[in-house]
N, C-alpha and C positions, 0 to 999 in steps of 0.2 A: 516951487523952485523950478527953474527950467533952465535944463540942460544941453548944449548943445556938443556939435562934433563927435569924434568915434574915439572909442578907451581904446589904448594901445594894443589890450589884447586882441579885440574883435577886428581891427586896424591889423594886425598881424598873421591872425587865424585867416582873415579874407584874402592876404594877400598869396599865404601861402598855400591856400586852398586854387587860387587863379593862376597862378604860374610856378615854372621849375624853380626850383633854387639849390638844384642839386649839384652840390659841388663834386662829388664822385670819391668820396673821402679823403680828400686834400689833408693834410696833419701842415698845420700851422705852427710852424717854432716862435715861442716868446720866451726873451730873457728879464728875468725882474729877481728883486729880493722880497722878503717878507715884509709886510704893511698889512699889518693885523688894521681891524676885521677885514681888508677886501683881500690880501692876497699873504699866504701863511703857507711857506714853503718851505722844506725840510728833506732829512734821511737823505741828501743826493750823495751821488759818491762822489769820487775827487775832481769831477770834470764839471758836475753840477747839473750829471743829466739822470738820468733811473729814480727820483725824486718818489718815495713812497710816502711824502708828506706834503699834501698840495691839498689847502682849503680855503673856505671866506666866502667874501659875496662874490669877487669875480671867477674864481671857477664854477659856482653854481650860474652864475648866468651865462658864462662859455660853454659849458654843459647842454643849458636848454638851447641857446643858438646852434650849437653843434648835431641835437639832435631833428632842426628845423631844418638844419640846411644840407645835413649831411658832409661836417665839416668837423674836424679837432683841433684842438688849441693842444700843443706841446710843452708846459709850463720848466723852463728850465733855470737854475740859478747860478745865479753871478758868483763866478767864486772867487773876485776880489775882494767884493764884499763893499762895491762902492758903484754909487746910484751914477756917476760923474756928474753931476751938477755944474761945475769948475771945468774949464780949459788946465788939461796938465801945461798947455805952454801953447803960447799963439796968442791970438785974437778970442776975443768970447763971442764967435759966428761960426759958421763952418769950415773957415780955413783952419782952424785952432785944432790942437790935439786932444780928445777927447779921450776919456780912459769909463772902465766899468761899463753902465747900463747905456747912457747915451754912446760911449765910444762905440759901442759894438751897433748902434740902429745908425751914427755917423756913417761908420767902414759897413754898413750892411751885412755883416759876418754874427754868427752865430758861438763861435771856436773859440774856444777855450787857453 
């Protein structure tokens, strides 16, 4: 059998062995809801942030990037309870009013 090119991790380990990638602890805020197994979030309070129930496959791998890069992932939830898929009203593009998870990466805003 022959193998060619580099496994992602050896591709990874070398890159971050040859250069910075030190973010200086930057804490990254993402808003999402729960989507079992990649992302199972819970316990937040009424704003949907202090979240003592945050698991799955993407917080373990925000986890490991985080500690490569020296970077956090902020995992907060939606407390509408609605991914926005649907324009509330508009157009289905960016002029359109957006509500929930898309609304808030639309408006670039975090706020509850």
């Amino acid at each position: 059998m022959v193998t060619t090119g580099i496994s992602l991790w050896s591709c990874s380990t070398f890159y971050a062995e040859q250069e910075d990638y030190n973010l200086e602890s930057l804490q990254v805020p993402s808003v999402s809801l729960s989507w079992s197994p990649y992302l199972v979030i819970g316990d937040c309070d009424s704003n949907g942030m202090n979240c003592f129930s945050n698991f799955g496959m993407l917080p373990d791998l925000t986890d490991k990037l985080g500690r490569m890069f020296n970077v956090s992932i902020l995992s907060l939830k939606d407390t509408s309870e609605d991914w926005g898929i649907y324009p509330k009203s508009g157009s289905f593009d960016f002029t359109g009013e957006w509500g929930g998870v898309m609304g808030k990466v639309q408006r670039s805003t975090l706020s509850h």
